[in-house]
KEPAKOL-167186 format. One record per residue (C-alpha): x, y, z negated; residue in one letter. Coordinates in steps of 0.001 Angstrom, whole numbers, padded with zeros to 6 digits, always signed. Layout:
BEGIN
XYZA
...
***
This chain:
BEGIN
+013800+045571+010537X
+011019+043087+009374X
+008788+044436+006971X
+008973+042869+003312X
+005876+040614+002781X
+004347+040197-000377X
+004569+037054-002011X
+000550+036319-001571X
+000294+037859+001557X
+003185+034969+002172X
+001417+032110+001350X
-001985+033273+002967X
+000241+033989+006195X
+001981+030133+005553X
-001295+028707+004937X
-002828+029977+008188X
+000172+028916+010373X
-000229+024874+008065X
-003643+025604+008944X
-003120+025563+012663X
-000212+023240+012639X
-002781+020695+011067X
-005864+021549+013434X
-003852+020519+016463X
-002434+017092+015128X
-006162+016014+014326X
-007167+017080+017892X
-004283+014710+019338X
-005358+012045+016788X
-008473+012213+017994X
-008030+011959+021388X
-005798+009069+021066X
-008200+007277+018760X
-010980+008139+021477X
-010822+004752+022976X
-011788+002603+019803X
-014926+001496+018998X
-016657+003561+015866X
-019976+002523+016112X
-021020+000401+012786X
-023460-002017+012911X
-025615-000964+010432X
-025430+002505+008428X
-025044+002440+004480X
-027406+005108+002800X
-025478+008313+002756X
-023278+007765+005002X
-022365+010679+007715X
-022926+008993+010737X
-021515+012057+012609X
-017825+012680+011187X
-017312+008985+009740X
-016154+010297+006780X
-017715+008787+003623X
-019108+010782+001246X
-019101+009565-002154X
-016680+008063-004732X
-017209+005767-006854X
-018528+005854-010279X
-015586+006885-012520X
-014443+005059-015833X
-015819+005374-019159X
-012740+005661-021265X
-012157+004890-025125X
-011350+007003-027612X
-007655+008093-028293X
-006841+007035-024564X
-004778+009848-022237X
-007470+010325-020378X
-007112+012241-016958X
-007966+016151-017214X
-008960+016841-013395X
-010653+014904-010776X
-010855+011445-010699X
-007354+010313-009096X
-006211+013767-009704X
-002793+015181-011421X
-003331+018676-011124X
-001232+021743-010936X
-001314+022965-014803X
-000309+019297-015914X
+002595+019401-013846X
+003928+022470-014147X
+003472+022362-018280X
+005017+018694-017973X
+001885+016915-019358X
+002434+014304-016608X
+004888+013011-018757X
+002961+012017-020753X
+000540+009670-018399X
-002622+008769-018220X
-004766+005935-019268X
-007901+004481-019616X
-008928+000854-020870X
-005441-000288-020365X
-001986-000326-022453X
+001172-001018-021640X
+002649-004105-022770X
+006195-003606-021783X
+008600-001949-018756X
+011524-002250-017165X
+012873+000804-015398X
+016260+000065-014173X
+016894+002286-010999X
+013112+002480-009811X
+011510+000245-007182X
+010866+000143-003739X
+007353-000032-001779X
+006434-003335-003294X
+007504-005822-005436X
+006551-009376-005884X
+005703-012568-008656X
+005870-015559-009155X
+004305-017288-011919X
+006326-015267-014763X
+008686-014021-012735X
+008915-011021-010739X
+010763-009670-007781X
+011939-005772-007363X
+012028-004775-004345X
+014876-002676-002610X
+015593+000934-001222X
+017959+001330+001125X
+020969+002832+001026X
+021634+002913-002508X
+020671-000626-003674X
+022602-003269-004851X
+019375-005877-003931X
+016373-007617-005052X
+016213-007391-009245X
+014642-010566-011053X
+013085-010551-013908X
+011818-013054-016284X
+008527-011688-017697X
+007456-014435-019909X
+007801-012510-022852X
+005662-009100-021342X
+006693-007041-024370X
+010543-007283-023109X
+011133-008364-019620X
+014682-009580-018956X
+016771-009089-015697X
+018075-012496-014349X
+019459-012374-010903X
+020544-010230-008385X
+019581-011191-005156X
+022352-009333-002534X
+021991-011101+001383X
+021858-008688+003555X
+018192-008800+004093X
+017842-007748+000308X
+020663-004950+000221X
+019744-003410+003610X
+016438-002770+001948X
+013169-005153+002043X
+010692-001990+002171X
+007119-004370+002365X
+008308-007174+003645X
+009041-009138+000245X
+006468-012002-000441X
+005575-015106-002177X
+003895-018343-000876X
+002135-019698-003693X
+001644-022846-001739X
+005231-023536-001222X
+007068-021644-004162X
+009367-019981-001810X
+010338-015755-001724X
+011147-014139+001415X
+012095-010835+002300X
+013600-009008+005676X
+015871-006243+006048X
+014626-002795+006808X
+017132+000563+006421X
+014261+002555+007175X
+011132+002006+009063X
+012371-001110+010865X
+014624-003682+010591X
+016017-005992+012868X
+017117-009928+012420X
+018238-010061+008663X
+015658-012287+006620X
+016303-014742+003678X
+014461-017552+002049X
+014343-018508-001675X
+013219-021401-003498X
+011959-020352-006383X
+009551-023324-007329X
+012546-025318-008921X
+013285-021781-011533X
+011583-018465-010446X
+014268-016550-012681X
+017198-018241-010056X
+016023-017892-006963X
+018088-020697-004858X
+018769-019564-000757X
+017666-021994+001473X
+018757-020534+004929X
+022733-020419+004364X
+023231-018983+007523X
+020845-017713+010315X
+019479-014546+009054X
+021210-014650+005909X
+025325-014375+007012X
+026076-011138+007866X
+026176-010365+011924X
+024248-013531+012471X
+020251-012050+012982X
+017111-013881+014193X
+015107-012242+016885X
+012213-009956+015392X
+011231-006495+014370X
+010403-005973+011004X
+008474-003843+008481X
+005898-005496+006503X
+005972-009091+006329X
+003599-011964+005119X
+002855-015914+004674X
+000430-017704+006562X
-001735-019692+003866X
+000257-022769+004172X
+003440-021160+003691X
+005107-022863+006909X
+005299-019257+008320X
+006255-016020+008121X
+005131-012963+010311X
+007137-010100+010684X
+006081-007118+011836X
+007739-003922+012979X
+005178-001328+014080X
+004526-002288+017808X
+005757-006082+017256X
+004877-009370+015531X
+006852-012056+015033X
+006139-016091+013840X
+008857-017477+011929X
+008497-020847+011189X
+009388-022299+007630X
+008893-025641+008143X
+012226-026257+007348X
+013301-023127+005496X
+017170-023742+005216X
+016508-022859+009324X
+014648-020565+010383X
+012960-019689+013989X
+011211-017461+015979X
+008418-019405+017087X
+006065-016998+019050X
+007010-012763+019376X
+004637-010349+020934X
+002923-006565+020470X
-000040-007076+018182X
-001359-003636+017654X
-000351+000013+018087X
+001600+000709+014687X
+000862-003086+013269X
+001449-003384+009657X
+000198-005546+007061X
-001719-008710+008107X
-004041-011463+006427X
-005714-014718+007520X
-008769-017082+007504X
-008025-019494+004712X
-007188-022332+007757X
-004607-019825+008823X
-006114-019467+012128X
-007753-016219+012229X
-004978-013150+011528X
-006717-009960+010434X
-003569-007174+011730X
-003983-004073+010253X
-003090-001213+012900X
-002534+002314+012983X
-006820+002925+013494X
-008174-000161+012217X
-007430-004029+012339X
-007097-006319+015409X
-008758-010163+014458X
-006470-012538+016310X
-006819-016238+016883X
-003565-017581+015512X
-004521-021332+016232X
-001824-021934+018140X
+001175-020940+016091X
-000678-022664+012671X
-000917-026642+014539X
+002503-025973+016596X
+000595-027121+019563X
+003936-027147+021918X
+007480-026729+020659X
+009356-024093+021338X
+006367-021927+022343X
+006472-018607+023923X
+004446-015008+023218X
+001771-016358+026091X
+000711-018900+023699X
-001224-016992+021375X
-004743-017363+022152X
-006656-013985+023461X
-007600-011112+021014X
-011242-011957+019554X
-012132-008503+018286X
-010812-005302+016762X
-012343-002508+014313X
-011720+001025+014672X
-012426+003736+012723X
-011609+007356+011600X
-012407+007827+008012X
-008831+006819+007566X
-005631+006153+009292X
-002870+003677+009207X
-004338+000323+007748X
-002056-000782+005459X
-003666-004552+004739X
-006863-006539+004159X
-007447-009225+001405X
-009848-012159+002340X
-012350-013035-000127X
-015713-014970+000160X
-019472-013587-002169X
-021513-016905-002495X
-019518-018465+000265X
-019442-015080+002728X
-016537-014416+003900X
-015710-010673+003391X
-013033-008325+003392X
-011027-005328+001288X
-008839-003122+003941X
-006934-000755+002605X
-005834+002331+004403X
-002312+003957+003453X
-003189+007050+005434X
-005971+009846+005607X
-007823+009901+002342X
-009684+006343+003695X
-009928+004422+000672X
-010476+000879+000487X
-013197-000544+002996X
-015647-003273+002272X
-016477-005727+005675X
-018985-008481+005913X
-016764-010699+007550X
-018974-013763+008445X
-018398-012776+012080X
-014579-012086+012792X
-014900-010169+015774X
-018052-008042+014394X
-017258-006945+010948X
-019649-005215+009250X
-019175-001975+006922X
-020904-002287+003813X
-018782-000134+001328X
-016068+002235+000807X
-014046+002668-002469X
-012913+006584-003096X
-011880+008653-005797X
-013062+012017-006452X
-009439+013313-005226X
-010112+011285-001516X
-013578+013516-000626X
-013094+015788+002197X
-014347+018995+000053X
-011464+018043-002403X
-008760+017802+000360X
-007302+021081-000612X
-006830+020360-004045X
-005775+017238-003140X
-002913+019508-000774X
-001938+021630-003268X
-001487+019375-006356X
+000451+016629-004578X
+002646+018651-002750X
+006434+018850-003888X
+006024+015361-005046X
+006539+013638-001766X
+005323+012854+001864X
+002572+010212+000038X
-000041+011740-001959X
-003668+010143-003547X
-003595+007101-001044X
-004410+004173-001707X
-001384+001279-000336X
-002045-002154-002036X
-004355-003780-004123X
-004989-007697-005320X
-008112-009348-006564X
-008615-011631-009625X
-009454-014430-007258X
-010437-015325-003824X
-014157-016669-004343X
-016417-014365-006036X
-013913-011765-006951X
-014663-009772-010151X
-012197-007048-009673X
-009735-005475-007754X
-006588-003701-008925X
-004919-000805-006706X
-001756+000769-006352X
-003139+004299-005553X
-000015+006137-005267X
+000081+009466-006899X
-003392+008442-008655X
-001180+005424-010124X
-003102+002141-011026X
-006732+001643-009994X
-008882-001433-011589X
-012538-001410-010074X
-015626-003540-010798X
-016404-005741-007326X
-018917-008547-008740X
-021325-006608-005956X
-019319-005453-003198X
-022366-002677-002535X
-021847-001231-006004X
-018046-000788-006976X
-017546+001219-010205X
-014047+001944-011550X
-013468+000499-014858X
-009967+001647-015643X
-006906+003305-014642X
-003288+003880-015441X
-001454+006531-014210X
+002415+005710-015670X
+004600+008949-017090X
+005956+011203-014563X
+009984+011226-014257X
+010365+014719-014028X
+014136+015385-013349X
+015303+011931-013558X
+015858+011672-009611X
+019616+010883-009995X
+018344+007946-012630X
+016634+006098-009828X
+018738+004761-007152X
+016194+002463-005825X
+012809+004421-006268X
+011498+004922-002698X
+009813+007690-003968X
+013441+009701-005044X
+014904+008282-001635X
+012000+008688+001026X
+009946+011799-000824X
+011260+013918+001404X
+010264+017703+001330X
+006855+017700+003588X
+004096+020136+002132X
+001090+019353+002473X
+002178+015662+001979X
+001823+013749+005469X
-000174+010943+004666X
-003535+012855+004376X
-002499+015716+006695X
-004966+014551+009692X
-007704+014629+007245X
-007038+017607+005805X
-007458+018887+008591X
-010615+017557+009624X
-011923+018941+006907X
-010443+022426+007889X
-012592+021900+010948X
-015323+021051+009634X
-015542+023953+007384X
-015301+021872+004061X
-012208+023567+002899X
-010202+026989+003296X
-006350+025931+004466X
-005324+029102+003286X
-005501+027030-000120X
-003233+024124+000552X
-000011+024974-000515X
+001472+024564-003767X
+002380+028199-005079X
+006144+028443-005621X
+006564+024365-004578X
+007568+024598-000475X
+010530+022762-000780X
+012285+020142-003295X
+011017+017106-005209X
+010176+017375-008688X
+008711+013794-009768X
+005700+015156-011513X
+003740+012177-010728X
+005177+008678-009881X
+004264+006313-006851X
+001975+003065-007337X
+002290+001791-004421X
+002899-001897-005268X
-000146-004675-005419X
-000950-004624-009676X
-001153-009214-009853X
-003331-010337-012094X
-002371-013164-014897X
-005646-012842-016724X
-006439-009677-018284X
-002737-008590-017649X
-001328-007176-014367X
+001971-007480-013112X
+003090-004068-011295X
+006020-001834-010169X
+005749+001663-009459X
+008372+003758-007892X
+010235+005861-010614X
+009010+003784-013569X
+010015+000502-012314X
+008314-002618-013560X
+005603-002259-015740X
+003020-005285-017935X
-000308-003749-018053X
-002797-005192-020338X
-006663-005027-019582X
-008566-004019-022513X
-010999-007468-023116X
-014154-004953-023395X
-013941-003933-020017X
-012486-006909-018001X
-014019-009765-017299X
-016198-006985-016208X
-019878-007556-017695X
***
């Protein structure tokens, strides 16, 4: 018979065998990643030039008075707040809330339009895309129910707007990746109706178009939409959105995700599962041959690779006193946001990194044990949006477990936070919320997975003790003490526009003291 095991002896013995679990995935990752490139171009001061990893956060937020300010780290919801249901409560600093609507939850992203905003969908227990007419903030009203098959099957973070052309697009994705189903809205005509344009290809059920799907996005002009699904990337073009068509389909990147472009359109920045491949996308934006094939793209001008980090989510393009730069933001590994000099596509240049306290590699255990129980996503950051493209003055986050992150980016070498709002915890509502991808895909993973490579980096390097990792009592189950922000918070002046998992949609008001920053 097996000896009875005390209940700390337990969790030292399950923290040893995490421990070793976690040691030999970063050894794989590493030697997969060996091949990239992770030589910088120029150091910043303090950075460790030896394990990539960067070493600061940024300066936290100085709050006002009466606000629920956070009681741990920066980014943090710890252990005591959770268990005694103080997460319930929320957190905020220099912002209010305006107004909500809950309804079932929300997927990974959601989108806007002028006053209008669009929900996105979790798969399999969605009835579609929820609109909502926000011009009154204080009491948003549903509108329309958008239910093709591309919004029912799930639209995961596919679902975007082209400013340029007023139109909404989404693709179908169950889980992962989707293949074929994508539809096309007018909403220029009334954002609250969204009109479909493509009647039948991609929209009828049975009757797909030819692409992979996961994450999806318009060139600048809005006459196309890539799709991509992990290994593949796909040019739809919109010139005529009533039909859509596959115009060029290739790999772009191991585990391609998010992508952004060159204001032209002809540069694609592809965020990969390491870094970001720059592609010249020439060819698809002047149509230079109809009916073009995959060889048509022109050759890859550069890539970026790095370790502090893992899984690129996207990149926003922005321009300092005419510079181009760049904010990539990495879904995986504790990376934070990253800060390129972008005047040269094919040699970006590091110049910062925005982290919260949480994100430091000596504060990966606490980061283990707090978010644990609460799903497979823990203090990442996943999307963010500027105030504008030229001379941005700050960017807003959706930082997952850490909820809503505004920061101060007048200087892209000195980022400060300015505010934050971390929305209520649902604790035991997970039969409320239908569509919350956190309820559906939180899954029971401890530590969460999406920092599990750097947690154990910093096992290795002797930063932390993995015995400490696990939550005591919390191996299994999902208990919605903190909420997922993981959608981009839009700006419409001091007010942002957001959707977080379990709380749904949410108008967050800026206090006018703190932004415009000064």
């Amino acid at each position: 018979m097996g000896r009875c095991v005390p209940a700390e002896e337990g969790r030292r013995i399950g923290g040893r065998a995490l421990e070793r679990v976690l040691v030999v995935m970063t050894v794989l990752m590493m030697l997969i990643g060996a091949g990239g490139t992770n030589a910088w171009a120029t150091l910043p001061p303090g950075f460790d030039e030896s394990k990539d990893i960067w070493p600061t956060a940024v300066p936290a937020a100085t709050c006002r008075p009466g606000d629920r300010t956070e009681t741990g780290l920066q980014g943090e919801v710890p252990l005591a707040d959770r268990d005694s249901r103080r997460s319930t409560e929320g957190y905020n600093c220099n912002i209010d809330l305006l107004g909500q609507f809950q309804g079932p939850g929300a997927g990974w992203i959601s989108a806007s339009y002028k006053n209008c905003v669009y929900i996105g969908s979790t798969f399999p227990r969605t009835q579609g895309v929820q609109v909502l007419d926000v011009s009154d903030p204080a009491n948003p009203r549903p509108t329309a129910m958008l239910s093709e098959p591309a919004m029912v099957n799930g639209t995961w973070e596919s679902l975007k707007v082209s400013e340029a052309r007023g139109l909404l697009a989404g693709t179908g994705v169950p889980f992962v990746m989707g293949l074929g189903y994508i539809s096309i809205y007018d909403i220029a005509t009334d954002c609250a109706h969204p009109r479909l344009l493509n009647l039948g290809r991609g929209s009828l059920p049975g009757v797909r178009i030819p692409m992979l799907t996961h994450e999806g996005g318009f060139s600048p002009d809005g006459n196309t939409y890539w799709a991509s699904g992990q290994m593949w990337a796909s040019a739809v073009d919109l010139v005529d959105p009533a039909n859509p068509a596959v115009v060029w389909s290739a790999p772009a990147g191991f585990a391609s995700h998010g992508m952004e472009f060159s204001p032209d359109g002809d540069t694609m920045y592809m965020s990969t599962a390491q870094g970001l491949n720059i592609l010249d996308t020439s060819a698809i934006q002047d149509r230079v041959a109809p009916g073009m094939t995959m060889h048509q793209l022109l050759p890859l001008r550069g890539y970026k690779h790095w370790r502090d980090g893992l899984i690129s989510q996207h990149s926003i393009y922005v321009t300092y006193a005419g510079t181009p730069h760049l904010f990539n933001v990495d879904e995986f590994g504790s990376g934070g946001v990253k800060v390129f000099d972008a005047a040269n596509p094919a040699d970006l240049r590091l110049k910062n990194t925005v982290k919260l306290e949480i994100n430091l590699p000596q504060n990966l255990d606490t980061w283990a044990a707090t978010a644990s129980s609460s799903g497979a996503f823990g203090y990442e950051s996943h999307y963010c949006a500027v105030d504008r493209r030229e001379n941005p003055q700050a960017l807003a986050c959706g930082w997952t477990q850490s909820g809503i992150r505004v920061f101060d980016v007048r200087d892209p070498e000195n980022i400060r936070e300015i505010a934050y709002f971390n929305p209520p915890a649902q604790t035991g509502k997970n039969d409320r919320l239908p569509n919350s991808q956190h309820v559906r895909f939180g899954g029971i993973i401890v530590p969460p997975a999406s920092s599990a490579i750097a947690i154990a980096q910093a096992i290795l390097n002797g930063q932390i003790n993995g015995n400490d990792i696990i939550r005591d009592g919390r191996i299994i189950g999902l208990d919605l003490s903190a909420d997922w922000c993981m959608s981009p918070p839009e700006f419409r002046g001091n007010m942002l526009l957001v959707t977080c998992s379990d709380n749904g949609f949410m108008a967050l008001r800026l206090d006018p003291a703190v932004y415009p920053p000064r």
